[in-house]
C-alpha positions in Angstrom: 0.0 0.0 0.0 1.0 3.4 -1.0 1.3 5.6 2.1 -0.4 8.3 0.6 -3.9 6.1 0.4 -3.6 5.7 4.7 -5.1 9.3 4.6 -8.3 8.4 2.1 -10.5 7.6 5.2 -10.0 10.8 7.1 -8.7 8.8 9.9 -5.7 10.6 11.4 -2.7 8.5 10.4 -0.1 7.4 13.7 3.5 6.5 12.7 6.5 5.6 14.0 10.0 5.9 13.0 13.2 3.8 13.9 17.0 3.6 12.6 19.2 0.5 11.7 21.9 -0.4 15.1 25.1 1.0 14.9 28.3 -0.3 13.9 28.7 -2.3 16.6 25.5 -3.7 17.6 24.2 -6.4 15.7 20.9 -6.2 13.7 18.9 -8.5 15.5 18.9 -5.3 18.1 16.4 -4.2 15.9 13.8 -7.0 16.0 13.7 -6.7 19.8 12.7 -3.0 19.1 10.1 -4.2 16.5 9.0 -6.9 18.4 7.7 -4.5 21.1 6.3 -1.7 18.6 4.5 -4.8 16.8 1.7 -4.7 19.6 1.3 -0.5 19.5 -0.3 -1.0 15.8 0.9 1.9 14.2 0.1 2.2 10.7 3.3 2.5 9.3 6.6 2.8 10.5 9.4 4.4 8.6 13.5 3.5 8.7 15.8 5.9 8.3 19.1 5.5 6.2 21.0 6.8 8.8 24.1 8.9 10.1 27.8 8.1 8.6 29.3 5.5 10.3 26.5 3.5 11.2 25.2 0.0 8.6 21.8 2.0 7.8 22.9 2.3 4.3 23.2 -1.7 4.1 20.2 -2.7 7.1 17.6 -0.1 5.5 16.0 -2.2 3.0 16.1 -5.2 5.0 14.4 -3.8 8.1 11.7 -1.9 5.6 11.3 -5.2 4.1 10.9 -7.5 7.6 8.7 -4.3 8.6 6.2 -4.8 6.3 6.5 -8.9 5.4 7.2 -10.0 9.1 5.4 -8.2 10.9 2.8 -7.2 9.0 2.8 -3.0 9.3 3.5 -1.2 6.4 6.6 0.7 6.0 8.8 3.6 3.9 12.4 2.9 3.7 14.8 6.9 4.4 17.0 7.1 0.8 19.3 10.3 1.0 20.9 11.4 -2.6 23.4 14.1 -1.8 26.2 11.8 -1.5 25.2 9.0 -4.2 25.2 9.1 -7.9 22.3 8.0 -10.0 23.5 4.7 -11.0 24.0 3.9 -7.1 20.2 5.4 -6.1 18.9 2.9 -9.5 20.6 -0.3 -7.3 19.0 1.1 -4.4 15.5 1.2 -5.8 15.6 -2.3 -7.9 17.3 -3.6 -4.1 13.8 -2.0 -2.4 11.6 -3.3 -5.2 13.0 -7.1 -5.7 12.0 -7.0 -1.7 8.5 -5.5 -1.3 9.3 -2.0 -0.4 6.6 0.2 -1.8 7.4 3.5 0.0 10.7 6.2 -0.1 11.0 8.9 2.2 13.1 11.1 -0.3 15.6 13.1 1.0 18.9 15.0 0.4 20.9 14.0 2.7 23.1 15.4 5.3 26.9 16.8 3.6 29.4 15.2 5.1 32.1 16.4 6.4 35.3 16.7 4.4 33.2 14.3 1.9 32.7 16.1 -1.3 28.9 16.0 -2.9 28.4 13.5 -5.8 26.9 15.6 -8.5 23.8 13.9 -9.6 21.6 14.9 -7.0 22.0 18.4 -5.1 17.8 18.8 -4.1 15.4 16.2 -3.0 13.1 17.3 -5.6 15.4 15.9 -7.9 15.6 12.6 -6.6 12.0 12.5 -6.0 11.6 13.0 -9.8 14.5 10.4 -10.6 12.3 7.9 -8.5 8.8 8.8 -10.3 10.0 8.2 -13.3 12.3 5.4 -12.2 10.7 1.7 -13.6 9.8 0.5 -10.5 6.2 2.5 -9.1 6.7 3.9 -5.4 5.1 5.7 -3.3 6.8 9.0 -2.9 6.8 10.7 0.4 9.2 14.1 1.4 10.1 15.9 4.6 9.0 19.0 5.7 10.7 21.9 8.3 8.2 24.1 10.5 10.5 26.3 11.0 12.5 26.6 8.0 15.3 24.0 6.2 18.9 25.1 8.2 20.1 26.0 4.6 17.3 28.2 3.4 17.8 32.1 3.6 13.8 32.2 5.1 10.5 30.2 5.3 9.1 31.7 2.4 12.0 30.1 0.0 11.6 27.2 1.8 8.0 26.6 1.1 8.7 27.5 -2.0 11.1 24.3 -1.8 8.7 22.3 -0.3 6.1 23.0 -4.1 8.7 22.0 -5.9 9.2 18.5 -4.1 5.7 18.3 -4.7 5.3 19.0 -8.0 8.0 16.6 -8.7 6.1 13.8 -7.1 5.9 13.7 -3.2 2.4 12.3 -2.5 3.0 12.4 1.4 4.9 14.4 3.5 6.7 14.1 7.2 7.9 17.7 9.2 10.9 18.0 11.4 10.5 17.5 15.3 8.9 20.8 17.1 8.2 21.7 20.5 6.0 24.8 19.7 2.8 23.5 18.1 1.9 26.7 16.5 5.1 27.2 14.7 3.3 23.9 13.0 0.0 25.6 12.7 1.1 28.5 10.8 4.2 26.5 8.6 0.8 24.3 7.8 -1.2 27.8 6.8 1.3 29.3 4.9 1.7 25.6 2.8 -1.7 25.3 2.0 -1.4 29.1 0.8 1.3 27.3 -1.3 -0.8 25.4 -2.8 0.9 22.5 -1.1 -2.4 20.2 -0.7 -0.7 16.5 -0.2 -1.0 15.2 3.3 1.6 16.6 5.9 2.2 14.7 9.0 3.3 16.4 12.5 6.7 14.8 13.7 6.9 14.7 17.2 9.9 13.7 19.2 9.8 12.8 23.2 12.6 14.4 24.7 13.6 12.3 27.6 17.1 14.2 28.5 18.9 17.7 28.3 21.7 15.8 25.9 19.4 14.5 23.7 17.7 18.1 23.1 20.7 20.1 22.9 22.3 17.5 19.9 18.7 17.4 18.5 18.6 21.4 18.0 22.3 21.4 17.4 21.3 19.6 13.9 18.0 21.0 13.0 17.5 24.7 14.7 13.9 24.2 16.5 13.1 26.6 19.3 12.7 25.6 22.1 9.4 27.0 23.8 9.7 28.7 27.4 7.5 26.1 29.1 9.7 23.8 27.6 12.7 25.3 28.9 11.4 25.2 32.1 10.7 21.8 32.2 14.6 20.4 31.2 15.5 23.3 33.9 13.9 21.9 36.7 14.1 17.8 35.8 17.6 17.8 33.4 19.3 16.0 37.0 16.1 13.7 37.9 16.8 11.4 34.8 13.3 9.5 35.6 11.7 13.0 36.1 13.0 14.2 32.9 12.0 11.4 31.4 8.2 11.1 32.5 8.3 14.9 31.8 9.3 14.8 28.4 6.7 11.8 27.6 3.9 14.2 29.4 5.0 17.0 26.8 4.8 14.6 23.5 1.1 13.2 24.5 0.3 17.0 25.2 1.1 18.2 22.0 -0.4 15.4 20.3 -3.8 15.9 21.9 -3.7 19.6 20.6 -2.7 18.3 17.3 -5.1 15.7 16.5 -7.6 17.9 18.3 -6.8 20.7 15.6 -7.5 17.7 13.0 -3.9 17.3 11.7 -3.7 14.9 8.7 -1.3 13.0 11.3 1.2 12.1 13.6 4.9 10.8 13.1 6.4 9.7 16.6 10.1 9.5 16.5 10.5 6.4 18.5 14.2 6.8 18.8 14.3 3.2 19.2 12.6 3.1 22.6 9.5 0.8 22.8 9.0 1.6 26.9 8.4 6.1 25.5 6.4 4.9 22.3 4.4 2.1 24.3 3.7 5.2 27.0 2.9 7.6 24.6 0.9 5.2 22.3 -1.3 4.1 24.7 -2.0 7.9 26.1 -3.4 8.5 23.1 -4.4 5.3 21.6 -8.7 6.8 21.8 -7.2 9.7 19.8 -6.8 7.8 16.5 
């Protein structure tokens, strides 16, 4: 199934996302993770294609795949472009075809550093057009920044952005994490202003410790809300406090969300089944 056909019924869509182990943890780390989000029914869960230095780019397929044939959820497999030429994404797709993979969340790509950029790809739009007209039919999905992409001068060129992946194919798309739910409200506003009428899912992340926020804003600029600031002020050395805190803070602003009728919600799981199985059952009447 096409992700973009979960949104026919008007039901608000509830995701999850997770990323292949590390280097040096083996695979089957994974399953135990999936094994416990199994039971939460979500209704679909993405995998990412990961940081440099980690198997993703190798593990991405196959978890997609055991997503979707093992377990019986349907999934989108993360396939960045900065940093691969065309003939390397073509392998990539027949890989995710020849295994049952029928959704791509398209993306650039982080640069790496002292890596120079391959050549063939330098915008997701273009690789969301490369896959479109690629001989292997996929659903198409694309991410999305409430707040502006880190490389755009302002939210208005990065709207404008966000058309073109669009118009190029996207069918679906996912935002960055956010901790200020009207920052989403209005980026939603000024899309559909855009003309930018595909279905946009919230992503939400817990934040269950004052390290984990700081990297998390380090790589992708969201504010950080007062109220929010207050909470890691007061709980960031009570690690179970911070923890319960930050879960208490996710199911809030998903409440407001699906209250507000969001097309729907992408929980970054960050790979812990105890947070998604707390959050997912907080708001399990929700969806």
């Amino acid at each position: 199934m096409k992700l973009a056909e979960l949104f026919n019924n008007r039901k608000t869509v509830f995701s999850f996302e997770v990323f292949p182990p590390k280097r040096d943890n083996p695979i089957e780390t994974i399953y135990n993770t999936l094994d416990a989000l199994q039971d939460l029914k979500p209704d679909f869960i993405s995998v990412t294609y990961g940081a440099s230095g980690s198997l993703a780019d190798n593990s991405t397929c196959e978890i997609a795949s055991a997503i979707k044939h093992r377990y019986g959820i349907e999934s989108a497999a993360h396939l960045t472009c900065v940093n691969s030429t065309k003939e390397e994404v073509t392998q990539v797709l027949k890989k995710l075809h020849d295994n049952g993979v029928e959704n791509i969340l398209a993306l650039r790509g982080d640069l790496v550093p002292d890596v120079e950029p391959k050549e063939d790809f330098k915008h997701a739009s273009e690789l969301i057009t490369f896959i479109r007209e690629s001989e292997n039919e996929f659903g198409i999905s694309g991410a999305c920044y409430p707040e502006g992409h880190l490389d755009s001068r302002d939210q208005i060129e990065d709207i404008l952005n966000l058309k073109k992946k669009v118009d190029a194919g996207a069918q679906h798309l996912i935002s960055q994490l956010f901790f200020d739910n009207n920052l989403f409200y209005d980026f939603l506003d000024k899309a559909r202003i855009a003309g930018i009428n595909v279905p946009i899912e919230a992503g939400i992340m817990p934040v269950v410790n004052k390290k984990q926020i700081e990297r998390m804003v380090s790589l992708c600029g969201a504010s950080l809300p007062a109220k929010f600031t207050k909470m890691m002020s007061r709980y960031e050395t009570r690690p179970e406090a911070m923890r319960d805190a930050g879960i208490a803070y996710a199911v809030n602003q998903i409440v407001d969300l699906v209250s507000q009728g969001v097309d729907g919600v992408h929980l970054y799981t960050m790979n812990n089944p105890y947070i998604a199985k707390r959050i997912s059952e907080s708001v399990k009447s929700l969806f």
